[in-house]
Structures are given as C-alpha cells and as structure tokens.
N, C-alpha and C positions, 0 to 999 in steps of 0.2 A: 571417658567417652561413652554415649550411649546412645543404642541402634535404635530408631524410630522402627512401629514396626505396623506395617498398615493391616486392616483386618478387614476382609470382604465377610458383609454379611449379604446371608443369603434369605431372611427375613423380607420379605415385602413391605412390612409396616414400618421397619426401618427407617430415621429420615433421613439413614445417608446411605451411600450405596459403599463406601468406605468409613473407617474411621483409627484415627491415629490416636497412638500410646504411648509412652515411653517405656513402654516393659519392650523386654527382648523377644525371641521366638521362643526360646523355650520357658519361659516368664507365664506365670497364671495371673492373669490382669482381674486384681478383685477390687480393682475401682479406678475410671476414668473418664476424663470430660476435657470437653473446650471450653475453657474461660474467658471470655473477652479474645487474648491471640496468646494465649497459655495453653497448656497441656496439665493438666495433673494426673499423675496416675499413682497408685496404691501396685504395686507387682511384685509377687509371692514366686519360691521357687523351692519343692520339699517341706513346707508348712505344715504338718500334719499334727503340727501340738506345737506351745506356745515354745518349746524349748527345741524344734525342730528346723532344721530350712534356713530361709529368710523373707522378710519381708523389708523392703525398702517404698519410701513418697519419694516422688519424680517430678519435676515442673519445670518449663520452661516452655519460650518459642519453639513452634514445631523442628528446628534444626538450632537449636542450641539449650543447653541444658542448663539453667539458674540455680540449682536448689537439689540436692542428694541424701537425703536421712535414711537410715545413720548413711557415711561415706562408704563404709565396707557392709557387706554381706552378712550380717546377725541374726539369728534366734531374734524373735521378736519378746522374747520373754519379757525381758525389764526394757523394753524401746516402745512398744505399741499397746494399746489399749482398746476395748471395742464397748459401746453400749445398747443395750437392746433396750429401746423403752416402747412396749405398745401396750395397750389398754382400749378398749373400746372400739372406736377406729384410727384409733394412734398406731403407726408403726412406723417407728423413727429410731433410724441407727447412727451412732458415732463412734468412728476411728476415731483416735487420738493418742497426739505424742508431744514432747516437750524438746525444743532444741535450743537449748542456753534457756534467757528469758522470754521466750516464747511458747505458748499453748498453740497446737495448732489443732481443730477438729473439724474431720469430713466428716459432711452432714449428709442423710439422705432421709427425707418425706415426698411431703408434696412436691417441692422442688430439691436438688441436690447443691451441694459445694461446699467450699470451706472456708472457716473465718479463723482470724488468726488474734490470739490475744496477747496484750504485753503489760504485765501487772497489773493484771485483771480487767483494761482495758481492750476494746474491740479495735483493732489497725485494721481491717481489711476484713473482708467479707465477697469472694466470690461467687456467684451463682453460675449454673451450668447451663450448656446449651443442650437440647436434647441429646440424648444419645444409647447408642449400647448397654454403655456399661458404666452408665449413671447412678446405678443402684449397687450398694454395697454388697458383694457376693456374700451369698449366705456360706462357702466355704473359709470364709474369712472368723466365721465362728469358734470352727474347729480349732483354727492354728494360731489366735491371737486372743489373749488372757479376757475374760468379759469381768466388766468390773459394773459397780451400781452409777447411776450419772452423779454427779458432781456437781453442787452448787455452784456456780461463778463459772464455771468453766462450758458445762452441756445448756 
C-alpha cells in the first residue's frame, strides 16, 4: 500500500498550489510529475551513498499504485543508475533502472519524463506536466551510482 502525500508549495511561480507524489511523509521525493492521470515519483529515504538508504520508482493513478521498483526498500547500489550529461547548454540528467526486460529512464532537460525500452525498442514514452519536482534532485547524485550514458539506452 502506498500513502499519496500532497505537498503545499509556498512558491508563487508554482503552477500548482498543491502537488501529489507517491513518496511517503517521511520520503525525500528526488523526482515527480503528472503524466497524462499517472503519478511517477522517484523517493529516497537515508540515501547518502549508493550503498545507503533506499531509493524506490512509484507510478500509478493518483489512488492506486501500478508499478513498485524494486518491491522492497534497497540500497540503490546494483538497482538505480544516474547520468549527468551537460556540455555547453546541455544539461540533461537520467535515472535509470532495469526491471526484467525492461530499461526504464527518467529524463529531465528541456522537458522531463520517462520512456520505457524493451529490446532496445522505445514502448512508451511519457512527458511531464509542469511541476515541482519535475527536475531530477541534484541530491540524487550523492546516493545513486553515476555511470557514463549509454548507447541505445540514454
């Protein structure tokens, strides 16, 4: 089961006056957005190195949960993956993790979301609606392994 957790921001430029997650209250939410009538969230709890904490991906309709990586509470060590690619005015970051035969990578640039690949093809591809915490937390650095991007996959 997992507790939707609504967040008041107190931001004026804000375009919401609320916004929902599926991280918990006591959950460090280092990536979340509205998809279409999805939720994805990225939520960290004790993360302070790749072998620390957990980090778990969350999605579903706002009251009901589709989708748990990993199922249980893990070290993100050998589960998650992060890529920093900037250069010039490039600055484009990827989560990414593998569940069976599935790539799955949260994007964030110009626009954010995530596309989902299945032997090397693209299934899906969400983009984000505005929001908070549309952009990949730069604390997400610290506690989840940074690796180079990847041909076929970033």
């Amino acid at each position: 089961m997992c507790a939707l957790v609504t967040v008041f921001s107190l931001n004026p430029s804000s375009t919401s006056a609320t916004e929902t997650t599926k991280c918990y209250p006591h959950e460090e939410v280092y990536f979340s957005c509205l998809a279409g009538k999805k939720v994805l969230s990225i939520c960290a709890s004790g993360n302070s190195s790749p072998e620390s904490g957990y980090v778990q991906y969350r999605v579903g309709q706002k009251n009901r949960l589709e989708l748990e990586y990993p199922d249980k509470p893990y070290p993100p060590k050998d589960k998650f993956t992060i890529s920093d690619i900037t250069g010039g005015n490039l600055n484009i970051r990827h989560l990414k993790f593998t569940n069976g035969k599935f790539n799955y990578v949260i994007y964030q640039g110009d626009v954010s979301g995530i596309y989902v690949k299945k032997n090397g093809k693209t299934i899906s591809n969400l983009t984000c609606q505005d929001g908070k915490y549309q952009t990949i937390s730069p604390r997400a650095l610290r506690g989840i392994k940074t690796v180079a991007p990847i041909d076929g996959i970033d």
